[in-house]
Structures are given as C-alpha cells and as structure tokens.
VOPAGU-2260 file (C-alpha; in pm, 1 decimal, decimal comma):
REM VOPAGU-2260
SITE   aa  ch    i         X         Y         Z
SITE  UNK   A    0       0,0       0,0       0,0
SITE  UNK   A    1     141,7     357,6     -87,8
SITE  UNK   A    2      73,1     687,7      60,7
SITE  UNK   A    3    -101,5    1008,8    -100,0
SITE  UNK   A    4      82,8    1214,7    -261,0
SITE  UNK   A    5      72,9    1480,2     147,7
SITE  UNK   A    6     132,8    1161,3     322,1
SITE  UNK   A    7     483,4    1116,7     488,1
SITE  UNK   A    8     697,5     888,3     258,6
SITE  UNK   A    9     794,5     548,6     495,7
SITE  UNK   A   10    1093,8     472,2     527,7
SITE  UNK   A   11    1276,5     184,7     612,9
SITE  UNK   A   12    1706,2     249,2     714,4
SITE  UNK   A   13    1902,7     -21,1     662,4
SITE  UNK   A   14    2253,1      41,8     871,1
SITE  UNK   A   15    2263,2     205,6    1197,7
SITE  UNK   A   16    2631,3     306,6    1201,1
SITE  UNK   A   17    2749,9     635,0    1181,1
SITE  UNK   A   18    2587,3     751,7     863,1
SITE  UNK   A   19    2263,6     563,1     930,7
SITE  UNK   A   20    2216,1     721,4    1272,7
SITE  UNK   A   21    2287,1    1076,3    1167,7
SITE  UNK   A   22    1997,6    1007,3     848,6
SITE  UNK   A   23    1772,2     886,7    1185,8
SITE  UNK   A   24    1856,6    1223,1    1372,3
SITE  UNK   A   25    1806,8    1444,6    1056,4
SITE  UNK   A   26    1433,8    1216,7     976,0
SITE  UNK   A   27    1329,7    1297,4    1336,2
SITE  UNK   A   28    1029,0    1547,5    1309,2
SITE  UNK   A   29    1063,1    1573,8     956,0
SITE  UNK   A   30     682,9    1599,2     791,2
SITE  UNK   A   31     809,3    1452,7     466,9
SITE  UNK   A   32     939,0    1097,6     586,4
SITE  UNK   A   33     864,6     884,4     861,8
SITE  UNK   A   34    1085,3     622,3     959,2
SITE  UNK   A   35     920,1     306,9    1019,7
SITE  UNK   A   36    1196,8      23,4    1075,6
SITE  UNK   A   37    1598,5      54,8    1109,6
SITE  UNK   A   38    1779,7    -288,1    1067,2
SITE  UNK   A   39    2136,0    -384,4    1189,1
SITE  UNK   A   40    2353,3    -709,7    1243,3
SITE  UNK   A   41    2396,1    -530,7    1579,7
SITE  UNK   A   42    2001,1    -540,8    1765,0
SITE  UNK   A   43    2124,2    -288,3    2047,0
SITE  UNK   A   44    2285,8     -55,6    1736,4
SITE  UNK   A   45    1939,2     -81,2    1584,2
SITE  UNK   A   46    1754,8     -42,4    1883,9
SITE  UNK   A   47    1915,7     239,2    1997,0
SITE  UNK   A   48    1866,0     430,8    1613,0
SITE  UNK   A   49    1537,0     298,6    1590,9
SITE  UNK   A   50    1417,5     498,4    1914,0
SITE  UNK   A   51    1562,4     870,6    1797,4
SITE  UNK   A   52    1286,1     819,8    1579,1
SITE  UNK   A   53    1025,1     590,7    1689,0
SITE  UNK   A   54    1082,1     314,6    1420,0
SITE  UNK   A   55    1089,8     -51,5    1471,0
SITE  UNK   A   56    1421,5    -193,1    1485,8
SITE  UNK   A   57    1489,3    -527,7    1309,8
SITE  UNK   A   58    1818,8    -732,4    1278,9
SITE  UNK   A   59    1766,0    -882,5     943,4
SITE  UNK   A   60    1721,1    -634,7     700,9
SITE  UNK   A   61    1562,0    -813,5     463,5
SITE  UNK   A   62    1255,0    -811,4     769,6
SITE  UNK   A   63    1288,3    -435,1     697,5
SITE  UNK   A   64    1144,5    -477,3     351,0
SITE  UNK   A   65     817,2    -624,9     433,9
SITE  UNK   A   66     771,2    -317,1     764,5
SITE  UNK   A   67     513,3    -119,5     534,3
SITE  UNK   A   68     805,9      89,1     408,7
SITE  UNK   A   69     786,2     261,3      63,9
SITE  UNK   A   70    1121,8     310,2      37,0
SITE  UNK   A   71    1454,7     231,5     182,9
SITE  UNK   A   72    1743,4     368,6     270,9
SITE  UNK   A   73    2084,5     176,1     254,3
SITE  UNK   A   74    2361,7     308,2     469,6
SITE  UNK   A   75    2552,9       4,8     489,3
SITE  UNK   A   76    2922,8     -65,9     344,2
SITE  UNK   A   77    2924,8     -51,4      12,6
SITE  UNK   A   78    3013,0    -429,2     -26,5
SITE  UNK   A   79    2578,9    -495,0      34,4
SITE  UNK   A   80    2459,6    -190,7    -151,8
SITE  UNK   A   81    2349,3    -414,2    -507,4
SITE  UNK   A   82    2216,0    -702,4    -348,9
SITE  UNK   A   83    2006,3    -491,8     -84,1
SITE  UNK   A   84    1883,7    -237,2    -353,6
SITE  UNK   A   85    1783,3    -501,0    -599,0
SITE  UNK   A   86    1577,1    -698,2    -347,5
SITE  UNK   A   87    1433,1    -382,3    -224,1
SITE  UNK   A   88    1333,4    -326,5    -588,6
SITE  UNK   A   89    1190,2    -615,3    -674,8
SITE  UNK   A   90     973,2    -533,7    -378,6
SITE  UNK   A   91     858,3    -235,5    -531,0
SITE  UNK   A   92    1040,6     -32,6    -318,3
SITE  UNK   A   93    1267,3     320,9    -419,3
SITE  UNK   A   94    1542,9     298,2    -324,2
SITE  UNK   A   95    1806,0     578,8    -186,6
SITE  UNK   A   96    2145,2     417,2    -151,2
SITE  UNK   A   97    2474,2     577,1      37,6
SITE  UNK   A   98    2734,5     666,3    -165,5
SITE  UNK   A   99    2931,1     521,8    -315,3
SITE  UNK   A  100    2660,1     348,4    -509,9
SITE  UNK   A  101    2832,6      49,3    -626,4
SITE  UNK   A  102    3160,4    -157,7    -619,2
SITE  UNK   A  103    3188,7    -105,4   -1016,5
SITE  UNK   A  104    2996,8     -54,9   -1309,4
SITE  UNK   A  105    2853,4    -406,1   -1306,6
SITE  UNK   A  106    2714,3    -398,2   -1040,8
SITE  UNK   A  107    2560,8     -31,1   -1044,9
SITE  UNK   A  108    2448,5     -99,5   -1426,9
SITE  UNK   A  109    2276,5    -406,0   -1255,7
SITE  UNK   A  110    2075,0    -196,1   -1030,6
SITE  UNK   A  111    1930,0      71,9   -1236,6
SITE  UNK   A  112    1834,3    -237,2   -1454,4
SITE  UNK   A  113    1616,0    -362,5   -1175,2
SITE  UNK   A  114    1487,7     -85,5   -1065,3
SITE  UNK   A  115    1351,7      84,9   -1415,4
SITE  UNK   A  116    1228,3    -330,1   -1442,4
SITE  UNK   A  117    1038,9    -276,1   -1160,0
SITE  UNK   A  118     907,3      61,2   -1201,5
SITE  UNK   A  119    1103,5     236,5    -915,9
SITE  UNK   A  120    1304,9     520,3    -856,4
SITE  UNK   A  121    1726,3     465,0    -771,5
SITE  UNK   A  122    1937,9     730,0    -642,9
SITE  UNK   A  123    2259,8     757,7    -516,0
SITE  UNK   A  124    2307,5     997,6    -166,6
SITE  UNK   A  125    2501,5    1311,5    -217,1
SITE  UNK   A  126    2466,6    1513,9      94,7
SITE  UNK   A  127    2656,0    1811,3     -94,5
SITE  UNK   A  128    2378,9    1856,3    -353,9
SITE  UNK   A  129    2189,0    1990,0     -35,2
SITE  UNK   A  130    2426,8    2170,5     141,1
SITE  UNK   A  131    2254,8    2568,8      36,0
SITE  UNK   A  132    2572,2    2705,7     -78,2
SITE  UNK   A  133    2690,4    2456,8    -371,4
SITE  UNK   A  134    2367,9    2531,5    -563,0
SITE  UNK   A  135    2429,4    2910,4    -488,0
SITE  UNK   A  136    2765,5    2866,3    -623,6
SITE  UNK   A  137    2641,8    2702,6    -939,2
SITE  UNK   A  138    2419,4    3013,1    -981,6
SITE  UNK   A  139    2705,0    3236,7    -961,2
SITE  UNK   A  140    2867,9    3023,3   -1223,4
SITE  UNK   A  141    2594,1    3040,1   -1446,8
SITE  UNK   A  142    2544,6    3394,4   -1435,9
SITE  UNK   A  143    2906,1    3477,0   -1500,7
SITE  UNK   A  144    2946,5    3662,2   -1238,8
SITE  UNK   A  145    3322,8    3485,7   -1250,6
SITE  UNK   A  146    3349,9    3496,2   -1586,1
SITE  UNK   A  147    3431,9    3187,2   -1764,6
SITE  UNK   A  148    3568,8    2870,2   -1532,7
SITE  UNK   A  149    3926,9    2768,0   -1549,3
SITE  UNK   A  150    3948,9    2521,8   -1289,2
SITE  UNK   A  151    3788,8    2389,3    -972,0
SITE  UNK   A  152    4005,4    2313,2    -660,3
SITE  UNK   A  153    3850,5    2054,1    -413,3
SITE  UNK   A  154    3948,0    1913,2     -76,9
SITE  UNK   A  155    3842,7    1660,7     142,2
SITE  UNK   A  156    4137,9    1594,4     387,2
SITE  UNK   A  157    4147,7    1482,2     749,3
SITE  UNK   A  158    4313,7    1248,0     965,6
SITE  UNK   A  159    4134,0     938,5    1025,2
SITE  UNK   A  160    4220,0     636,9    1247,9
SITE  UNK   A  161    4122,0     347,4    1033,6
SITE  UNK   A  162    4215,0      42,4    1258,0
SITE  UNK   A  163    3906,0    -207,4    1290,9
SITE  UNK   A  164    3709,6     -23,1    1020,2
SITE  UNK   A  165    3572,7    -175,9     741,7
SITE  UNK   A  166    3694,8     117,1     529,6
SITE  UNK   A  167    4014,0     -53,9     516,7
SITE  UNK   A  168    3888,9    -374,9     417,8
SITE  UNK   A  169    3854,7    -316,0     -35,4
SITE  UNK   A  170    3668,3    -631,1      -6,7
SITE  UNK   A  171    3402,2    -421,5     201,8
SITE  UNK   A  172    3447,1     -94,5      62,0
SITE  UNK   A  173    3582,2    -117,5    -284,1
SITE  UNK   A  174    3863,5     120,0    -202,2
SITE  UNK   A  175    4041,1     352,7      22,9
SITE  UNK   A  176    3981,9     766,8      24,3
SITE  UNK   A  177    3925,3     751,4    -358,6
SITE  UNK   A  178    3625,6     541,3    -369,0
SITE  UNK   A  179    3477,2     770,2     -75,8
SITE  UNK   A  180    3540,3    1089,6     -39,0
SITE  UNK   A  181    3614,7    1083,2    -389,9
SITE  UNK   A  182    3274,7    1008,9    -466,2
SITE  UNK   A  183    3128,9    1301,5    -334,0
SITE  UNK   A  184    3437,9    1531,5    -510,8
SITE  UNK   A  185    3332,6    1376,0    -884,1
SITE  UNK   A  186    2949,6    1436,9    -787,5
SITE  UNK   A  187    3016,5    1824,6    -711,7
SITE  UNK   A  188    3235,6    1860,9   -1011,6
SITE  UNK   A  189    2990,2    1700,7   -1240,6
SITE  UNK   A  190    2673,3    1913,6   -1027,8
SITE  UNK   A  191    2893,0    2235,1   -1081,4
SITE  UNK   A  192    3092,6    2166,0   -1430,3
SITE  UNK   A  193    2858,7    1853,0   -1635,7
SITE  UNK   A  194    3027,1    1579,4   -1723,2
SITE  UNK   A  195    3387,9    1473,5   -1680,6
SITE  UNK   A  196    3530,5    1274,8   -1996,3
SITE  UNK   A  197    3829,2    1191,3   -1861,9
SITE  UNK   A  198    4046,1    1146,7   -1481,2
SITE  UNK   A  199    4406,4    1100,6   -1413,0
SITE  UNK   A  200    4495,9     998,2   -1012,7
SITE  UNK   A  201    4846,9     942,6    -813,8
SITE  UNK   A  202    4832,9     744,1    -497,7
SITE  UNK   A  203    5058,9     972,7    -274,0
SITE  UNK   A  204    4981,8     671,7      52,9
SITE  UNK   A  205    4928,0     361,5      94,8
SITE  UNK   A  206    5005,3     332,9     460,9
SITE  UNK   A  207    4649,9     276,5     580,8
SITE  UNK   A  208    4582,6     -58,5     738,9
SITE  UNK   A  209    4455,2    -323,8     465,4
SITE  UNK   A  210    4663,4    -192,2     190,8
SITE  UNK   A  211    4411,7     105,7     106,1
SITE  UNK   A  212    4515,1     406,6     -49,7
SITE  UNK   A  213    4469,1     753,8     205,3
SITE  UNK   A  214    4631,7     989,5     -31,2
SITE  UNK   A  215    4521,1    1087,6    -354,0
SITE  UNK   A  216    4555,0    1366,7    -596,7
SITE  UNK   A  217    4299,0    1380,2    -872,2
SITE  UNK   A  218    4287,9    1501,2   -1209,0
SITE  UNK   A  219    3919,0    1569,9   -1372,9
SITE  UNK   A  220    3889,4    1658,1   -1743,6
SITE  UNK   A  221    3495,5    1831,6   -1813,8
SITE  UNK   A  222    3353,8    1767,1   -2133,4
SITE  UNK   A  223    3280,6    2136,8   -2137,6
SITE  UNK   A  224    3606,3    2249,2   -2065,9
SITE  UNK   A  225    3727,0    2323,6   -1727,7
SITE  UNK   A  226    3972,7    2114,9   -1533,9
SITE  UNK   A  227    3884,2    2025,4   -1177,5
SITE  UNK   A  228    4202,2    1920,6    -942,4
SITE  UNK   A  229    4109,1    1699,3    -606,8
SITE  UNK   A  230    4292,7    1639,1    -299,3
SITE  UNK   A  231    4174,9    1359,6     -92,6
SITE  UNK   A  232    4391,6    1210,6     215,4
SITE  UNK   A  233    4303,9    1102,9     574,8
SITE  UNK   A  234    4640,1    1112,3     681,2
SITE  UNK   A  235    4677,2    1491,2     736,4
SITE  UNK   A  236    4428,2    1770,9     689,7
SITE  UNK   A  237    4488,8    2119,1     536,9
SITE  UNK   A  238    4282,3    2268,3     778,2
SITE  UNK   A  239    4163,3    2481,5     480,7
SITE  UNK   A  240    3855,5    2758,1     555,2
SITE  UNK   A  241    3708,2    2632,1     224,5
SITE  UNK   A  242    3690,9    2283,9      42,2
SITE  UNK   A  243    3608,5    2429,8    -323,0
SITE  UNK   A  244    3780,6    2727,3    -493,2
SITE  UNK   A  245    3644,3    2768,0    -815,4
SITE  UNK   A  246    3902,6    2991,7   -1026,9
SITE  UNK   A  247    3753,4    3184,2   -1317,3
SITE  UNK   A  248    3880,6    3415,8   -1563,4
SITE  UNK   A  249    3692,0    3716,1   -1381,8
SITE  UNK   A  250    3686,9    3584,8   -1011,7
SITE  UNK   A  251    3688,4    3339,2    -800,0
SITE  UNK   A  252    3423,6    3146,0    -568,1
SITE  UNK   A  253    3503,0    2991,2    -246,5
SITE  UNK   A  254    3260,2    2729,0     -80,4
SITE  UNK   A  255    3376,0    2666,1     287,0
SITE  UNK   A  256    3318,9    2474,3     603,8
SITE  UNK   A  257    3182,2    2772,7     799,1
SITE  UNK   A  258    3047,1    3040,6     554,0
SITE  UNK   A  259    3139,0    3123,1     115,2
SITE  UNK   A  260    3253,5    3416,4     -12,8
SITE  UNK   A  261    3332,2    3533,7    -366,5
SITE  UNK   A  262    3501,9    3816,7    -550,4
SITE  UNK   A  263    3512,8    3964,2    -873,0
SITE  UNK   A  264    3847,3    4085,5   -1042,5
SITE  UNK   A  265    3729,0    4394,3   -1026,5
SITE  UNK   A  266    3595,1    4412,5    -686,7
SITE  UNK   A  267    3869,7    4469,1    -366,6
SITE  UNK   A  268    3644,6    4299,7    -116,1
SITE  UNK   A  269    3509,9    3960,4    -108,8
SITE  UNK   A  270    3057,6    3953,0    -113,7
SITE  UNK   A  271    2990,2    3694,3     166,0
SITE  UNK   A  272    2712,9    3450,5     -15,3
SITE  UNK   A  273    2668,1    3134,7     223,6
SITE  UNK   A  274    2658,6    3018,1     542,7
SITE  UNK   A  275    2895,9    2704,2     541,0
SITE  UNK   A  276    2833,8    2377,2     571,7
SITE  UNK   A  277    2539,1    2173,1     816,2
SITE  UNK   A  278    2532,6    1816,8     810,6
SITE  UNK   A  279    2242,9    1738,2     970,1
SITE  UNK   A  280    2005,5    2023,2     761,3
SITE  UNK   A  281    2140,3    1863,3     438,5
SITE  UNK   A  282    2050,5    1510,0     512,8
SITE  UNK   A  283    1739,9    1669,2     637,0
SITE  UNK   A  284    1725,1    1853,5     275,3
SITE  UNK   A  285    1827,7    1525,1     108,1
SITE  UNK   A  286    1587,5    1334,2     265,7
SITE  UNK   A  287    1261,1    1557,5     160,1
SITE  UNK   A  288    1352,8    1589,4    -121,1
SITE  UNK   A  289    1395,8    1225,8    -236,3
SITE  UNK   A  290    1015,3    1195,9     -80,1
SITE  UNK   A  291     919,5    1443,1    -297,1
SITE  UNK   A  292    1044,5    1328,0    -567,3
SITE  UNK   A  293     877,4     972,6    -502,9
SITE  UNK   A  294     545,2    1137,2    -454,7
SITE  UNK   A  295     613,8    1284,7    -829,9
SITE  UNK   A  296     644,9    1604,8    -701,5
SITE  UNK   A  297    1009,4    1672,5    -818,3
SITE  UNK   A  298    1260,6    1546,9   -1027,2
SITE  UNK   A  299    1547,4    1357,5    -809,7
SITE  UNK   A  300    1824,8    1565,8    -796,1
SITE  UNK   A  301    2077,0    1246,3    -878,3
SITE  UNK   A  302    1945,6    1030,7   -1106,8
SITE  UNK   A  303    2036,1     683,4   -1161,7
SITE  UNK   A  304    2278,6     870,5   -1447,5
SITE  UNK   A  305    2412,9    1059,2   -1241,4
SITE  UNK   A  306    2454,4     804,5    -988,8
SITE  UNK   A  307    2614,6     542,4   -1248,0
SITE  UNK   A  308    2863,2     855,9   -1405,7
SITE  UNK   A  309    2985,1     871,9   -1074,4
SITE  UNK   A  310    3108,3     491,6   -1042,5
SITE  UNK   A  311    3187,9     526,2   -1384,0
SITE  UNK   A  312    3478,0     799,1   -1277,2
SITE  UNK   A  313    3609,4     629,3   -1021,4
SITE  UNK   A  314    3631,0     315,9   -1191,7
SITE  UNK   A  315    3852,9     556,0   -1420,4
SITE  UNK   A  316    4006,2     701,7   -1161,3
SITE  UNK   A  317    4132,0     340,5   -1031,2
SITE  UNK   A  318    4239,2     248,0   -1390,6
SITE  UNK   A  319    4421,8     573,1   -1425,1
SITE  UNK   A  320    4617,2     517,9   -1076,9
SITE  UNK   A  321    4700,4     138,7   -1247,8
SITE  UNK   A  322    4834,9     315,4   -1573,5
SITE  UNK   A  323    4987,6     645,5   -1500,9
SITE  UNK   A  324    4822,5     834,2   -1753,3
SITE  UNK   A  325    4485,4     954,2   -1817,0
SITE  UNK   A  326    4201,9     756,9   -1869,5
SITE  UNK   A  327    3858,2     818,0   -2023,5
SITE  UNK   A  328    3565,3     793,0   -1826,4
SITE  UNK   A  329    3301,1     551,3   -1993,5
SITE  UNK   A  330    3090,3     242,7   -1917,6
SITE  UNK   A  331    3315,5      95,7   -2230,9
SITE  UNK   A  332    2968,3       3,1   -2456,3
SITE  UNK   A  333    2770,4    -144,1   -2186,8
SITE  UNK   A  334    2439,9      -7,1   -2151,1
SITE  UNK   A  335    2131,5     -26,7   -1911,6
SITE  UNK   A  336    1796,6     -62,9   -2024,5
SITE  UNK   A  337    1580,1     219,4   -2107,0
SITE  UNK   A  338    1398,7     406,1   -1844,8
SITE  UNK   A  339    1021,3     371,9   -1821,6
SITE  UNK   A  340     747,1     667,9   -1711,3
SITE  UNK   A  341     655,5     482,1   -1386,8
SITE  UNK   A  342     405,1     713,3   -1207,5
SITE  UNK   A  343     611,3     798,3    -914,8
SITE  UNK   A  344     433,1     626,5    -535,5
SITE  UNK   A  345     162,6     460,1    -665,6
C-alpha cells in the first residue's frame, strides 16, 4: 500500500552506524518521511537508532522490507549496496542508496536495470547537492558573475584512524579515500561543471591498514572544458577555511566549512554569499527531497545517471592510478535498459 501524494513517505534504514544514525537524527520530526523500521547485524545498534525516531528496529534487514516501508534507505558498506537495492526493488520499493553506489559498473548498471524493471526510482546519496551554498555557487557560475571557469580546486582531507574499520577492508568498501570521499568530489564537479570525460589519479599513501590508499591527488577533465584538481587524504588535513575554490577568468568562488565568499576581479572585497556547511540540515534537505520526488512532485536531484557517471569515474580514476596516464571515463559500450514513465508512489 502507498501513501497520498501529502502523506509522509515510509521509510525503512538499513545500517545504523554512523551515517545511518545521523539520516535517523536528521528524519526525526521531519513531515516529509517517517521512519518506520531501522535494521542492523547489531540489535542494540538498531535499537538504539530505531528509538531517535520511533521506528521498529529489526536485525535482518531483509525483515525491513516487508515493515510497510515505501522506500529504503541503505547506509551500509558498500560491499551490500546491489544485493540490498535489488531486493528492495523487486519489492517495489525506491530505493536511496549511500554513496558510493556500487563496487563497479557491473554492479551499479545491474541496479538501475532492476529498478527501471520494476518501475522504481534509484538514487545515489550526495549530501553536498543539499548543502545551500553549492547550488548558490552554481548560480554564480551560471550567471558569469566569474566569468568563464578555469578550474575547480577541491578538498576533502582529514586524519582518520582506520584500525578495525571496514573502510580498510577493499573487499568491504571497494577502495580507500578515492572510492569515498572521492565520490562526493566527482558528484560536485559534475553538479557544478557537467560531465567529466576523462580522470588522471596518483596514490601519494598507501600506509592505511589493509593496503588502502589515504592519499590521492585527482585530475578531472569536463567535457565542457574546465579542469577540476582533487585532494583527498586522511592522513593529514589542510585545515583549509574552504573545500572548493572555483578559479575563473573574472573571479573566483570559495565554498567553505563555515560560511562562502566570492570576488570579482574587479571588486577589492570579497561579497559573503553562504553560510557554510550543516550536516544534519542537508541530510534533512536530502531526505525531503527524495520523498518528494517519489510522490512525483520533483525530479530527483541524482538520477540513476548521475549516480552510475559517478562509479563510472572512479572506476577511471582506479584504472588511471594502475596506468599512469589519463584515462577516459566511460561504461566501455555497456548499456542499461531504457527508463520507463513509472508514475512515481503509486
């Protein structure tokens, strides 16, 4: 059974670590989604997340599927995120899935498959879509106030104790920094730039435990132009006020942790245009919206494209670090089936 289109979207979480609780903090009192079940392997884990927001906890998450939900939400490593989205689908469920969305291209190719098969929406998290200041510094983009871009400077860099976490196990997690933080770099450059046709990447460390690389500089080629250089390590952090720069040939923009400023050539001071950044409001923001968009109320701001360029990259990204050279950023002729015109929470 599915809800009118003013009825709170249900929600079933899947993962009640880290990520999973802050999604259950950010879902508490929000009128868009109700959270009705939050599975772990861990009951107390899924207990404890479960009561922030009055949900049922479960430890089998496959007994979250059959809750009443009308959607789920996968916050588990990224080693479950196919098989859980592609049951979940062939439940008739949507499906918004953590980043990053797959291990590979197979496997993310796989997923869309099932879910335009079965009629249901597929998206891939990207908390920075939703954090207010990136789309206010796409508008700047777009209205030239910069003039025209020359590159994009991103980083994501802090130090990170990774003993006993299953982000150093690439059986788990496909990857080290790159496959991580790296996804949400590639989705900002591709939100802020369109599409990126081609990646080069150096592994600067590979001291983490399980033979992960912490340490990566990225190259991004745009199809439209611009370059976009990335910085990605959690073995030391810059400490930087902002984590995008975006150089153009009339100004600059500068998206930061605690507020964004920008400045035009011809300008002496910088014009203050964002707060910073709030975790909590953009998984909040994230979170509506993907209801709304369910309730065929609004587009999803990733689509499964979207979602499946972004694997695509990193996949790339990984081939580039293996070769030393560029490499171009393609599914290499495999293709996913075409997308139907499902009405959206029926």
């Amino acid at each position: 059974m599915t809800g009118r289109a003013s009825d709170p979207l249900r929600l079933a979480l899947i993962g009640a670590g880290r990520i999973g609780s802050a999604y259950a903090a950010a879902a508490a009192g929000l009128r868009e989604v109700r959270l009705v079940a939050v599975a772990d392997v861990d009951p107390r884990r899924a207990a404890a997340v479960a009561d922030i927001c009055g949900a049922e906890p479960r430890s089998d998450w496959r007994d979250a599927l059959g809750s009443g939900a009308e959607a789920v939400l996968i916050c588990t490593p990224p080693c479950w995120h196919a098989e859980q989205a592609m049951a979940a689908a062939e439940r008739g469920l949507h499906v918004l899935c953590e980043k990053p969305l797959a291990l590979n291209v197979r496997e993310a190719m796989e997923m869309i498959d099932t879910a335009r098969r079965r009629g249901v929406l597929l998206t891939m998290a990207s908390k920075f879509r939703y954090v207010d200041d990136i789309p206010k510094a796409r508008a700047l983009i777009d209205s030239g106030e910069i003039g025209d871009v020359v590159l994009l400077e991103n980083s994501f860099t802090s130090r990170l104790d990774l003993t006993g976490r299953w982000n150093a196990d690439p059986a788990i997690s496909g990857g080290g920094v790159l496959i991580d933080n790296g996804t949400h770099s590639v989705d900002i450059v591709r939100c802020l730039l369109g599409p990126i046709e081609a990646v080069r990447a150096v592994v600067i460390s590979l001291t983490a435990p399980g033979g992960v690389e912490d340490t990566v500089h990225m190259f991004a080629r745009c199809a439209a132009g611009p370059m976009a250089s990335v910085h990605l390590s959690w073995r030391f952090d810059r400490r930087s006020r902002s984590y995008l720069d975006i150089y153009g040939s009339a100004g600059v923009v500068r998206v930061g942790w605690r507020g964004s400023w920008y400045r035009r050539d011809r300008d002496e001071k910088w014009i203050r245009f964002g707060r910073g950044y709030d975790k909590i409001r953009a998984l909040r923001k994230q979170l509506a919206g993907f209801a709304r968009a369910v309730r065929g109320r609004e587009p999803l701001a990733v689509s499964d494209q979207d979602a499946l360029a972004s694997v695509e990259v990193i996949a790339a990204a990984y081939r580039a670090v293996r070769s030393g050279g560029w490499e171009a950023v393609g599914s290499q002729g495999a293709t996913v089936s075409a997308a139907p015109s499902p009405e959206s929470g029926r």
